[in-house]
SEGUSE-983139 format. One record per residue (C-alpha): x, y, z; residue in one letter. Coordinates in pm, 1 decimal, always signed. Layout:
SEGUSE-983139
<rec <X; Y; Z>; "a">
...
This chain:
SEGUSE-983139
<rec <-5871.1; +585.1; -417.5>; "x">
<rec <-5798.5; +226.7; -442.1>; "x">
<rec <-5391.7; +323.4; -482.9>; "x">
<rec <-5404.3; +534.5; -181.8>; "x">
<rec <-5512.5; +333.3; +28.4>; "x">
<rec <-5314.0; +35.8; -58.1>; "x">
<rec <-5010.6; +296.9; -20.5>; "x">
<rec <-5109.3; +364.6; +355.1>; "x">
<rec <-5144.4; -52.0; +436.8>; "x">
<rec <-4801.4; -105.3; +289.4>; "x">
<rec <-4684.0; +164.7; +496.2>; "x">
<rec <-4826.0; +72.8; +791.4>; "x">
<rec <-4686.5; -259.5; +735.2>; "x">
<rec <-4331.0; -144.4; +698.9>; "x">
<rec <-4310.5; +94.8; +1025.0>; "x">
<rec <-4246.1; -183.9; +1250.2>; "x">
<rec <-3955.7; -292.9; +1067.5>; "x">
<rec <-3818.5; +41.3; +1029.3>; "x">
<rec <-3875.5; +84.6; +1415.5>; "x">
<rec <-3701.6; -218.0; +1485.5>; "x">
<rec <-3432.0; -117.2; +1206.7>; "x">
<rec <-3419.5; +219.3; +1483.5>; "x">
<rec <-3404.8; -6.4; +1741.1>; "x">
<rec <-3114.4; -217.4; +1611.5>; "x">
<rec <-2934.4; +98.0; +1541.6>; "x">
<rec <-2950.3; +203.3; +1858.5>; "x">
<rec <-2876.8; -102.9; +2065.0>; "x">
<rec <-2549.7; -163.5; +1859.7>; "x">
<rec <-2407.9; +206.9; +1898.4>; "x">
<rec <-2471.7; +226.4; +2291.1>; "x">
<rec <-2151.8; +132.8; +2406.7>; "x">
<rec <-1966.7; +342.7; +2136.7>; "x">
<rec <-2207.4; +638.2; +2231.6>; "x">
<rec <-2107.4; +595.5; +2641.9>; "x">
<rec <-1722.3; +553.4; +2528.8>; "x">
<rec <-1621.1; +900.5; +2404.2>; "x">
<rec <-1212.9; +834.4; +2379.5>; "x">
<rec <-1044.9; +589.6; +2201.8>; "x">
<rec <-668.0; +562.7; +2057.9>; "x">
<rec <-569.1; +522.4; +1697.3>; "x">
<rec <-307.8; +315.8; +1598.1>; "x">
<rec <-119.8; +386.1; +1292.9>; "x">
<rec <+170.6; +96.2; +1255.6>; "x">
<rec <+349.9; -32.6; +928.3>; "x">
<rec <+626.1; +7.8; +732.3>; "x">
<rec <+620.1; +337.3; +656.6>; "x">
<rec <+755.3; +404.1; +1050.8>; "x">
<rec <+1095.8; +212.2; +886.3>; "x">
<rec <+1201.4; +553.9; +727.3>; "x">
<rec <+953.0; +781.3; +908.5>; "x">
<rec <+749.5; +917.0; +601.1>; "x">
<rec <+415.3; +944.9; +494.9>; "x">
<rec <+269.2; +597.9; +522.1>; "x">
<rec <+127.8; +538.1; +170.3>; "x">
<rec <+66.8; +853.1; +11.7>; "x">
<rec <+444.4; +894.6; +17.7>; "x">
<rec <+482.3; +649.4; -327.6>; "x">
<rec <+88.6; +769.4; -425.4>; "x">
<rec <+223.1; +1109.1; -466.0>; "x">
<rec <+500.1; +1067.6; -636.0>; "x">
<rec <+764.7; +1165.6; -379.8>; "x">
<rec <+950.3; +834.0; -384.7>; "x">
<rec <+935.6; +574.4; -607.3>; "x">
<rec <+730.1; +271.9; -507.8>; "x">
<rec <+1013.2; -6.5; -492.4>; "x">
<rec <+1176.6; +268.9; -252.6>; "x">
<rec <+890.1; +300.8; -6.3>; "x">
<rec <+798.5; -52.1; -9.7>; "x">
<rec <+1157.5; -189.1; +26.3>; "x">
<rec <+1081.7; -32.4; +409.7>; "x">
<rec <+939.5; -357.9; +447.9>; "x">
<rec <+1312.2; -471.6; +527.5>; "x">
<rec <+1341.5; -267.0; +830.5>; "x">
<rec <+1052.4; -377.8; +973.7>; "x">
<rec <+1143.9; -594.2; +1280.5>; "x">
<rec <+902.4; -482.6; +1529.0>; "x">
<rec <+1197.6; -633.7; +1800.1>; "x">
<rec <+1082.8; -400.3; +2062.9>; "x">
<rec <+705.6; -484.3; +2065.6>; "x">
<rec <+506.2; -578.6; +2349.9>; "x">
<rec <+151.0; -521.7; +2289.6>; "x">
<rec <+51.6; -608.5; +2645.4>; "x">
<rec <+219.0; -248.5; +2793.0>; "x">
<rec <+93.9; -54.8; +2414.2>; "x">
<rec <-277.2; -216.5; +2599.8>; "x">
<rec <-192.9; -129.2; +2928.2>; "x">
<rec <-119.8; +183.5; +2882.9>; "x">
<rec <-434.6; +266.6; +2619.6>; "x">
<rec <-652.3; +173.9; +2920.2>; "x">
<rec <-470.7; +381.8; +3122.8>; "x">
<rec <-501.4; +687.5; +2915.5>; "x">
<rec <-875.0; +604.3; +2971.1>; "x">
<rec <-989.5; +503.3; +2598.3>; "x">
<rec <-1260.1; +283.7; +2627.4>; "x">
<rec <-1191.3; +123.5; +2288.4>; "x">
<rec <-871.4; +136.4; +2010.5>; "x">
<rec <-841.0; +133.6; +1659.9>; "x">
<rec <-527.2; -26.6; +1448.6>; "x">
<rec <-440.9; -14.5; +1141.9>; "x">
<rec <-463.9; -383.1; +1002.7>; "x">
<rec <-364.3; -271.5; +648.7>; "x">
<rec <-303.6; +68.1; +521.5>; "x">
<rec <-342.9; +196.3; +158.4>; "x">
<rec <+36.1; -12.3; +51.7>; "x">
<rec <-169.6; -317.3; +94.2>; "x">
<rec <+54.7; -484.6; +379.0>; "x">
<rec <-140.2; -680.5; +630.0>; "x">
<rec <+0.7; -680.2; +998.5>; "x">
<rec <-166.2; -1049.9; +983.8>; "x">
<rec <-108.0; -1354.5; +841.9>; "x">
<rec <-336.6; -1293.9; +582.8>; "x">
<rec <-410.3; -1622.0; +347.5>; "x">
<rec <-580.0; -1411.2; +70.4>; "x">
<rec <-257.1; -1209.3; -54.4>; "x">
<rec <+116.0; -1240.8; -57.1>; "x">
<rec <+223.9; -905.3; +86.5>; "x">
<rec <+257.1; -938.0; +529.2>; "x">
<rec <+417.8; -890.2; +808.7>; "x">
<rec <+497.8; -1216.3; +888.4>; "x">
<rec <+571.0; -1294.3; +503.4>; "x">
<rec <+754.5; -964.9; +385.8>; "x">
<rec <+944.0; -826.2; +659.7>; "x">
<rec <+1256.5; -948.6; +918.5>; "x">
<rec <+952.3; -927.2; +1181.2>; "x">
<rec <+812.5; -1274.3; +1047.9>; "x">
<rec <+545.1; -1266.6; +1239.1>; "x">
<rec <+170.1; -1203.2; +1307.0>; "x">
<rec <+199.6; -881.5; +1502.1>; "x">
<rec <-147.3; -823.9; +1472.4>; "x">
<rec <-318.2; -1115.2; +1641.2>; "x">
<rec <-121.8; -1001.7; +1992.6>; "x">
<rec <-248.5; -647.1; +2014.1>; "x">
<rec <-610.3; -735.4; +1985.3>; "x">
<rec <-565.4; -1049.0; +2271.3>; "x">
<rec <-395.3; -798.2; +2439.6>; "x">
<rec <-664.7; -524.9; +2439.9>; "x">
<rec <-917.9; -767.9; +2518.1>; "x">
<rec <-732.7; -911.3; +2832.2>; "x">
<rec <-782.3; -540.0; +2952.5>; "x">
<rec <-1179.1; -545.6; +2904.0>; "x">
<rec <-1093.3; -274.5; +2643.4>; "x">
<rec <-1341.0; -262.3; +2251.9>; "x">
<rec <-1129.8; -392.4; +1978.2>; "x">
<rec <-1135.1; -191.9; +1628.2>; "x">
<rec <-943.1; -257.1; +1327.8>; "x">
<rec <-908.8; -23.9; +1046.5>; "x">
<rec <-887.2; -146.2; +697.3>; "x">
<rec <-818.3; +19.9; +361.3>; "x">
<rec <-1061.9; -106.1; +101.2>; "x">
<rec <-806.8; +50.4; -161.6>; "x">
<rec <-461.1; -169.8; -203.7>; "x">
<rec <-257.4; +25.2; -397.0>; "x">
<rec <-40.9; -233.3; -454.8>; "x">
<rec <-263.0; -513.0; -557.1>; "x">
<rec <-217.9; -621.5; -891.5>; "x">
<rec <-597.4; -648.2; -943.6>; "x">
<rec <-675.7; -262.7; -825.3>; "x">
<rec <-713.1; +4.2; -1072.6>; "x">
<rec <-524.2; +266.7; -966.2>; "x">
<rec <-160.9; +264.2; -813.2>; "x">
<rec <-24.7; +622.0; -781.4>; "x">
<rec <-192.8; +986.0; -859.5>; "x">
<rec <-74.5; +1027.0; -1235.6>; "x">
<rec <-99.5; +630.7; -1313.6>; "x">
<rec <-358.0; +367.3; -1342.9>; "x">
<rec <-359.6; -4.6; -1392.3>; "x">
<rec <-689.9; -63.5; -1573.1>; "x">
<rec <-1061.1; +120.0; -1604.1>; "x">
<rec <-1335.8; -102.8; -1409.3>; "x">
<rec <-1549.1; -14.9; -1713.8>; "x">
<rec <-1317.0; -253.1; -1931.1>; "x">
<rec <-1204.5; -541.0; -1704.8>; "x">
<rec <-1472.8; -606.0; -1488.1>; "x">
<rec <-1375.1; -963.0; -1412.8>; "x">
<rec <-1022.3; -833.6; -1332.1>; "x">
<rec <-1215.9; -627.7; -1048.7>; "x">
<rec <-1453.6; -866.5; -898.0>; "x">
<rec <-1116.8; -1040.4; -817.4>; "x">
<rec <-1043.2; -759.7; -643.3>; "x">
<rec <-1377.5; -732.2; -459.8>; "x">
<rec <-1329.8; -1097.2; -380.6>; "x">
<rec <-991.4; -1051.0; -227.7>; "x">
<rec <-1140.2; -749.6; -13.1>; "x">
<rec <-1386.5; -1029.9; +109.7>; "x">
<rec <-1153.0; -1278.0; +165.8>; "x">
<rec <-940.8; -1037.5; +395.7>; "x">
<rec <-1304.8; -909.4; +562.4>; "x">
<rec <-1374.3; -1286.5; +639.5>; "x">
<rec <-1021.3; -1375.3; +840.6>; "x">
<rec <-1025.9; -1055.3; +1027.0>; "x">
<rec <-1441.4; -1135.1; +1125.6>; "x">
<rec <-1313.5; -1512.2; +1201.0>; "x">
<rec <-992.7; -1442.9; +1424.9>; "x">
<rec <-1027.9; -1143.6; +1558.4>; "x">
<rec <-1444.6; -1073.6; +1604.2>; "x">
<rec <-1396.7; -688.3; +1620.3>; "x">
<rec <-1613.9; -463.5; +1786.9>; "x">
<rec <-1567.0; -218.5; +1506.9>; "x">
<rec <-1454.1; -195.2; +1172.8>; "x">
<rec <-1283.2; +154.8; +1056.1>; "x">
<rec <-1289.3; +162.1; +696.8>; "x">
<rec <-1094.1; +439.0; +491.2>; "x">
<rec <-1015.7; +453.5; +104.5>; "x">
<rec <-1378.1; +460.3; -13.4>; "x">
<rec <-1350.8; +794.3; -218.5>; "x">
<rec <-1133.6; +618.6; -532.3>; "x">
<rec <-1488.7; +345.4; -628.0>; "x">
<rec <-1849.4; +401.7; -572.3>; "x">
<rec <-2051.9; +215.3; -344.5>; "x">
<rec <-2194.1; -41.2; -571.0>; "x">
<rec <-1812.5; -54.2; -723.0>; "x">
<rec <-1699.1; -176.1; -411.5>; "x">
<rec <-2022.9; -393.4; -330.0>; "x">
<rec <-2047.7; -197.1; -3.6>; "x">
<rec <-2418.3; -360.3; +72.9>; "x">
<rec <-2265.1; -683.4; +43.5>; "x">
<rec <-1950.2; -615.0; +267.7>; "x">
<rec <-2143.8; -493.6; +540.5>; "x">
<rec <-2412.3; -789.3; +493.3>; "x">
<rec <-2140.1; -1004.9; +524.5>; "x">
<rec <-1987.0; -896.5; +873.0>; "x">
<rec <-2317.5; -824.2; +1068.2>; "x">
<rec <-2364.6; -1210.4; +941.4>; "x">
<rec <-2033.6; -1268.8; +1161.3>; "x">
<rec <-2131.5; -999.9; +1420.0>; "x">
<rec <-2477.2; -867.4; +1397.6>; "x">
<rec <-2346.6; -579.6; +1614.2>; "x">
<rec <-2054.8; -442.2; +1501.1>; "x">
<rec <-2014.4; -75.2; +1442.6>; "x">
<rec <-1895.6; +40.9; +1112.9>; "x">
<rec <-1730.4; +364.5; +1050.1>; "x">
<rec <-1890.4; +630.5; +756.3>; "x">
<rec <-1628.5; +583.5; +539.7>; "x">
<rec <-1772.8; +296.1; +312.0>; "x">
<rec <-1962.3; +513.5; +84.4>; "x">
<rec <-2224.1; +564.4; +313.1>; "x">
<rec <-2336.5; +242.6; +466.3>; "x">
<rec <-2149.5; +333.1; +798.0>; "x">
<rec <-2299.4; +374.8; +1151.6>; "x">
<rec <-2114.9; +690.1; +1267.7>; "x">
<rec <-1924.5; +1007.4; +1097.9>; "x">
<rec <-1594.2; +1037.8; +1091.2>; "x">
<rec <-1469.5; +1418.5; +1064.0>; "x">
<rec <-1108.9; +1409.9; +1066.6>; "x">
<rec <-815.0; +1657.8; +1244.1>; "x">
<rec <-1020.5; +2015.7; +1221.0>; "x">
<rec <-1345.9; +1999.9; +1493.1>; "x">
<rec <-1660.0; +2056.9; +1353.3>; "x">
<rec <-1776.6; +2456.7; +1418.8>; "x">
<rec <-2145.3; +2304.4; +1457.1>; "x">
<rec <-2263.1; +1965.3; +1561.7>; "x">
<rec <-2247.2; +1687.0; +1275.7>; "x">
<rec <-2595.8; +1591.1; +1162.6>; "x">
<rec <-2469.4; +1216.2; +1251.1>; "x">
<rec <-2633.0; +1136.1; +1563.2>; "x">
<rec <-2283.4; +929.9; +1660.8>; "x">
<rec <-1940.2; +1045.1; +1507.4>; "x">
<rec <-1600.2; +1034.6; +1607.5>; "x">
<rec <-1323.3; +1315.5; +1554.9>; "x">
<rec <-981.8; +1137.8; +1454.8>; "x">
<rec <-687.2; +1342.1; +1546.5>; "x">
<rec <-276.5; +1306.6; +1561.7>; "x">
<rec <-68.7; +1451.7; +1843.0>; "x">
<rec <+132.7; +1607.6; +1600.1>; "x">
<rec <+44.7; +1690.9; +1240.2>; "x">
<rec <+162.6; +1283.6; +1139.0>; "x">
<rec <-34.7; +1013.6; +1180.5>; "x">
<rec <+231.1; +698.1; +1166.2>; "x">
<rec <+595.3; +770.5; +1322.1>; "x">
<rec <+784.1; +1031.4; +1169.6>; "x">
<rec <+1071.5; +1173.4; +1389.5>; "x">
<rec <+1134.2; +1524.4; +1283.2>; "x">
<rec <+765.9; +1597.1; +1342.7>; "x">
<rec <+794.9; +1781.4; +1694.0>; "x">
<rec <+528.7; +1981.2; +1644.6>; "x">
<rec <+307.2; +1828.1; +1917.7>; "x">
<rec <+1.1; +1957.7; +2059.9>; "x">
<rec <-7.0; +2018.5; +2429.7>; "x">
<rec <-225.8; +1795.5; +2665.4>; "x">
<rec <-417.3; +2102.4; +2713.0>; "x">
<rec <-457.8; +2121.5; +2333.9>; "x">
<rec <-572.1; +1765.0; +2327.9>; "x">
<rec <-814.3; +1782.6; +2642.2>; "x">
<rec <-952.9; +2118.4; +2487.5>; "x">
<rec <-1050.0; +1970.5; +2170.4>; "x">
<rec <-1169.9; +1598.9; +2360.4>; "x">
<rec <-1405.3; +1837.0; +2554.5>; "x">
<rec <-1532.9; +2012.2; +2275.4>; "x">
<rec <-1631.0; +1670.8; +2083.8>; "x">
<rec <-1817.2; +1614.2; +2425.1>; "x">
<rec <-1977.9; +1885.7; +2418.0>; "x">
<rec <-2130.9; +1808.2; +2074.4>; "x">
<rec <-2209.0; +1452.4; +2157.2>; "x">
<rec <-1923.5; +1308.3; +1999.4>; "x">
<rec <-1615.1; +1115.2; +2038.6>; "x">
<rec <-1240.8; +1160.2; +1987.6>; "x">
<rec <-1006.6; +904.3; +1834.7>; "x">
<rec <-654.4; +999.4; +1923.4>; "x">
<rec <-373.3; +926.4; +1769.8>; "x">
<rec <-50.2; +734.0; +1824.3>; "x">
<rec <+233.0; +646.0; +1573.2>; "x">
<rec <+493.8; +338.9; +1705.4>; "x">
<rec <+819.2; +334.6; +1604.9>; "x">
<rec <+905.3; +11.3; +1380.3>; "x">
<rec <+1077.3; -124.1; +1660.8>; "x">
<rec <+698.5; -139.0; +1825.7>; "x">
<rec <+812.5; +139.3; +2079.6>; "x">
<rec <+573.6; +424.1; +2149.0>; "x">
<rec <+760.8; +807.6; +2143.5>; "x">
<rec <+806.5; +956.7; +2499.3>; "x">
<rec <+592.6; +1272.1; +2377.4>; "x">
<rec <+269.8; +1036.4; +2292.1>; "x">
<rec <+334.8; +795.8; +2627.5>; "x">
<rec <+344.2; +1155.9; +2807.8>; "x">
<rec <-17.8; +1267.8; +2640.0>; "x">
<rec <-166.9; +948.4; +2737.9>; "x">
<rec <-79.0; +966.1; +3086.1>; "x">
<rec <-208.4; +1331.9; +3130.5>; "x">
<rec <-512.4; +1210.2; +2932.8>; "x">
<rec <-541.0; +924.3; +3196.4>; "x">
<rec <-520.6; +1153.4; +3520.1>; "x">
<rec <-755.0; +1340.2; +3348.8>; "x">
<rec <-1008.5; +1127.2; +3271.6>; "x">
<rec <-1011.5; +951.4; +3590.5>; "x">
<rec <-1064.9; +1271.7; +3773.6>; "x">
<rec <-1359.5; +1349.3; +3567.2>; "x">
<rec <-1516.1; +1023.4; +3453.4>; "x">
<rec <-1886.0; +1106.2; +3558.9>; "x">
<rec <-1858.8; +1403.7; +3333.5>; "x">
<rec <-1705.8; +1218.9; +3033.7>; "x">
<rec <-1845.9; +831.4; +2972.0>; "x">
<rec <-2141.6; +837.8; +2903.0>; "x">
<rec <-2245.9; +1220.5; +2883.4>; "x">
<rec <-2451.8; +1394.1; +2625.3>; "x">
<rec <-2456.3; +1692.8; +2406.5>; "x">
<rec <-2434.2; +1990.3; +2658.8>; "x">
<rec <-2700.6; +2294.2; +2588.4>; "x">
<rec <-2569.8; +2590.2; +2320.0>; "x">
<rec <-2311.6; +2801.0; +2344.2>; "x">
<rec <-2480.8; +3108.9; +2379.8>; "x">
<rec <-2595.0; +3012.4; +2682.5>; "x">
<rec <-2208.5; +2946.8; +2865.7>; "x">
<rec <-1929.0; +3092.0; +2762.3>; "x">
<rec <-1723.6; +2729.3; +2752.8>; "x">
<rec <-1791.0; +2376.2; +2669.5>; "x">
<rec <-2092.6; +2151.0; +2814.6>; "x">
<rec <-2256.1; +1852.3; +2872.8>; "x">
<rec <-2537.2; +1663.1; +2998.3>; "x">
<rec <-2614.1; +1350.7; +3189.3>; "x">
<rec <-2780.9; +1082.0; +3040.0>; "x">
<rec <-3089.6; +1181.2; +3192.5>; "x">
<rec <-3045.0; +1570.4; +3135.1>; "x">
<rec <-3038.8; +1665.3; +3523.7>; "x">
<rec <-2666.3; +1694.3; +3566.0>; "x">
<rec <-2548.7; +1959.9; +3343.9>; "x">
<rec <-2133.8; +1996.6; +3320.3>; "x">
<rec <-1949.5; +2285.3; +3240.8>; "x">
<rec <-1548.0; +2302.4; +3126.8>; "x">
<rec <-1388.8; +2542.0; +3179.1>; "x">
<rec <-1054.2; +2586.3; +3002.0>; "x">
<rec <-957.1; +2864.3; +3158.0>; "x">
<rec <-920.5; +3042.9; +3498.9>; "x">
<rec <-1254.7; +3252.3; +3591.0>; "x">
<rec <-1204.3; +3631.4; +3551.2>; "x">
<rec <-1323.4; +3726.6; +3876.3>; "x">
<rec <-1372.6; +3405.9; +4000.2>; "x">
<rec <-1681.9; +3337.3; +3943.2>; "x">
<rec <-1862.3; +3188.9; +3535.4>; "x">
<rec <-2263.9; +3279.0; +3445.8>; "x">
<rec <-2519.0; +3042.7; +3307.4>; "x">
<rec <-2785.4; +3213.0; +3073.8>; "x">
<rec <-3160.8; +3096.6; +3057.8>; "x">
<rec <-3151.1; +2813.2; +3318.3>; "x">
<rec <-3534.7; +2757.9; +3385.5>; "x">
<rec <-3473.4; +2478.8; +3613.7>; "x">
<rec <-3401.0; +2523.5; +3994.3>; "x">
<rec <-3069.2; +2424.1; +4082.5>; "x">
<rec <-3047.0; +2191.4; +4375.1>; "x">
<rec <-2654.1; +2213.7; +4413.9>; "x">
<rec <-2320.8; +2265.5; +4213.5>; "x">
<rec <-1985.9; +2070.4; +4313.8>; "x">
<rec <-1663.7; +2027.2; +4196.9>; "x">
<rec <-1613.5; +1703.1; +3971.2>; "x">
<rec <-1333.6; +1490.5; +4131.6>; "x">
<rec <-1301.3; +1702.5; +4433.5>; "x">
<rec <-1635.9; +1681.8; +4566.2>; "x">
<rec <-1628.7; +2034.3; +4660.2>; "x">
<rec <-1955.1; +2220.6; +4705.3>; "x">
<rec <-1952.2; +2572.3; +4576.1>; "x">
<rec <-2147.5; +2884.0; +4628.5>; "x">
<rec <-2375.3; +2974.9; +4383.4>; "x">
<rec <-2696.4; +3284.5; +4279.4>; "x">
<rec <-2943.1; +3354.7; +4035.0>; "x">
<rec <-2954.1; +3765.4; +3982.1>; "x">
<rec <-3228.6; +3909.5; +3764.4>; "x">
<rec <-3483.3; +3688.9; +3789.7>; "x">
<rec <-3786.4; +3878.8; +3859.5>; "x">
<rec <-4154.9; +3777.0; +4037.6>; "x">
<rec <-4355.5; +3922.0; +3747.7>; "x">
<rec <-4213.4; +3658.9; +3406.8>; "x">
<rec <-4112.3; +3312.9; +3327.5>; "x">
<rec <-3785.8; +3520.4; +3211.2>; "x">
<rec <-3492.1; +3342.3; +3369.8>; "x">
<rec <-3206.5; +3478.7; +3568.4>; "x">
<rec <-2866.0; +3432.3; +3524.7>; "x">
<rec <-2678.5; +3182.9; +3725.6>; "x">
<rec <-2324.6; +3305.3; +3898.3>; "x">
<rec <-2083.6; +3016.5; +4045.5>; "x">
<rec <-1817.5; +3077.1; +4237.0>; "x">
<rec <-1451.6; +2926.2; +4190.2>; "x">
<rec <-1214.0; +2947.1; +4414.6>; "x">
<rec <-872.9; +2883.5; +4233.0>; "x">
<rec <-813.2; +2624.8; +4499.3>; "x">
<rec <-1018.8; +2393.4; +4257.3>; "x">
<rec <-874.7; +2452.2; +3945.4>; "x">
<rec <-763.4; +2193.0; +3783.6>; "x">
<rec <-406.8; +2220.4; +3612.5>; "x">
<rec <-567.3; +2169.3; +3310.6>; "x">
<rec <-983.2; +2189.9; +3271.0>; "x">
<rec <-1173.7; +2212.8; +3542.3>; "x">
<rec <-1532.1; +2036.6; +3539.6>; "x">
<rec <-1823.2; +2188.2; +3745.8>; "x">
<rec <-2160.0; +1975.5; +3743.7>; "x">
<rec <-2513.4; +2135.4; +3830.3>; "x">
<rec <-2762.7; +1973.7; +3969.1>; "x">
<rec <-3112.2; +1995.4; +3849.6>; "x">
<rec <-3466.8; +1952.6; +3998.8>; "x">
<rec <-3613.8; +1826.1; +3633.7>; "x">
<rec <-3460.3; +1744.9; +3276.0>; "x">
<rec <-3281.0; +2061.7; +3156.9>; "x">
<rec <-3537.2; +2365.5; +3014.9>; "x">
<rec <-3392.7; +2641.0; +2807.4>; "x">
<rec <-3522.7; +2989.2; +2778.1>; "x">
<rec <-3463.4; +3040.3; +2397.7>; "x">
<rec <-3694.3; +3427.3; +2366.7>; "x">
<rec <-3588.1; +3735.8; +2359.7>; "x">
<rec <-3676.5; +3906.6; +2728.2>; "x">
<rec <-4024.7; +4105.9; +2809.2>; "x">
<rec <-4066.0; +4421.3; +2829.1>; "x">
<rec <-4222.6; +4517.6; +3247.5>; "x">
<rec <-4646.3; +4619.3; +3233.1>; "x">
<rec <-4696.3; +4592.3; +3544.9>; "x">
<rec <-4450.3; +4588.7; +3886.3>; "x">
């Protein structure tokens, strides 16, 4: 008796701190929750020869020496971060993410803690890093910076390619806290120069969590930034989910995650990739992340010259026009209701009156049905147009709570080229009918 109820005051005692824990949580993630788009930088040497930045050597397709003497025809003589900013905020990403240091270990910065950088192995000779993030804050946009935890070129890592390994942890345990240590170091001068609004992890598969002394890592940059938002991918200790290039069929069970994608099928520069996804593509899948409640992290590969291809400059522009047109309906939304009950993608306002509906495609017959609406709608309009449309609820009868369905007209007059957004006003916080119909008694 005496157990139990010492088990309920200890309990008791720990639900504010879990609240506040809750609270925390939530405070951190509300700007990357309102964002929904951000851009995805993937820059290094691997754009030298246009090939598979690091996996190219792990897999045994070119020797290592070969990939990594790239690092020669990295000049970056092209570069101006301020216009790579300029035009990320004008593709209307609310935040970007680039690649400090990819799996071949080489830091963009002038990193004190290794040898192998930029500014110390390449004709570039210089921080190329340091601009891009002064740059994106000058234009009010959220920094991120990715970083491997892996180094596959590290002396003090275990493993180097698929088929070979340095050393076991097991058996040199010093040899990999030096590791650790250097992962640290690195952490520490990107908190101190650079103050991120995110941290995108990758590489995390290869050690476990306490391997990598994940609880410690992330201890030590919410002691630089108690509200920086960490990715999933450090064994669990993240913020948000990352599913990458395939969108999730059903809604993650993360309550914040983030669908990376490429334009192409590469994610760094590699010219005879043409195989680019239309803007239409693109927008389709951004407004299917939306209508799960998530975001999309798109994609871009500079060449090493620090130019951006014509095909990705094109995207971001379309993806800018877009956006603008439609901001009410993107920053900021919510999950939209189920698909059974609109045959498209949705989404909801912050305060569930405003319901939005996609539509990536013209209307057969002009007009698109709601399902099991119980609210009264007080009017439908156009997003970015303004334009009020017609609109009527058929089969809803006196007798039952059973809903009608609601028709809306559209005229093709306000398609957009691409997706069209239609928002619908509620009188209350969306109500779904979820039953299966009645059957009349009495009429």
């Amino acid at each position: 008796m005496k157990k139990t109820f010492l088990s309920i005051l200890l309990a008791l005692a720990a639900a504010p701190a879990a609240a506040q824990t809750h609270a925390d949580t939530v405070a951190r993630m509300q700007w990357f929750d309102d964002a929904k788009l951000g851009i995805f930088i993937h820059w290094g040497i691997y754009a030298v020869n246009g090939i598979s930045e690091s996996w190219s050597f792990y897999n045994n397709y070119l020797p290592y020496d070969e990939y990594m003497a790239q690092c020669r025809g990295f000049k970056a003589n092209r570069y101006i971060p301020e216009e790579w900013a300029r035009l990320i905020k004008e593709s209307g990403a609310r935040y970007a993410v680039i690649t400090s240091k990819h799996h071949d270990g080489l830091a963009l910065w002038d990193t004190r803690a290794g040898s192998l950088s930029v500014p110390k192995s390449t004709p570039a000779k210089r921080d190329v890093l340091t601009p891009f993030c002064n740059a994106v804050r000058k234009e009010g946009l959220r920094l991120g910076i990715y970083y491997s935890l892996l180094d596959w070129s590290h002396p003090d890592y275990p493993n180097w390619t698929r088929t070979t390994t340095r050393y076991a942890i097991a058996d040199q345990p010093a040899r990999w806290l030096r590791f650790v240590e250097f992962n640290k170091a690195q952490l520490r001068e990107l908190s101190t120069q650079y103050n991120p609004d995110l941290y995108w992890f990758d590489g995390d598969w290869e050690q476990t969590a306490d391997d990598w002394h994940a609880a410690e890592i992330v201890q030590q940059l919410r002691r630089a930034n108690p509200g920086v938002v960490l990715n999933s991918r450090i064994q669990g200790y993240g913020d948000y989910g990352t599913p990458e290039q395939g969108v999730p069929t059903v809604r993650p069970r993360d309550r914040y995650w983030e669908l990376c994608m490429t334009m192409n099928d590469s994610w760094g520069w590699q010219p005879q990739d043409k195989n680019f996804k239309t803007p239409y593509m693109l927008l389709r899948t951004f407004v299917d992340c939306l209508s799960m409640g998530g975001n999309m992290l798109l994609d871009i590969g500079p060449r090493a010259d620090g130019t951006i291809p014509d095909e990705e400059v094109a995207i971001l522009r379309e993806f800018g026009r877009w956006t603008q047109k439609h901001a009410e309906a993107v920053y900021g939304t919510r999950a939209g209701i189920p698909h059974e009950f609109f045959q498209g993608y949705t989404a909801l306002s912050p305060d569930a009156t405003v319901l939005y509906l996609y539509l990536p495609y013209r209307p057969n017959g002009g007009v698109v049905e709601v399902k099991g609406l119980m609210n009264k709608v007080n009017r439908v309009w156009v997003v970015g147009n303004g334009t009020m449309l017609p609109y009527k609820v058929y089969n809803k009868n006196y007798w039952n709570d059973v809903p009608g369905n609601l028709y809306i007209d559209v005229p093709d007059a306000v398609l957009d080229p691409q997706i069209t957004v239609l928002a619908v006003l509620l009188d209350s916080p969306v109500r779904l009918y979820r039953g299966a119909g009645e059957v009349i008694t009495s009429n």
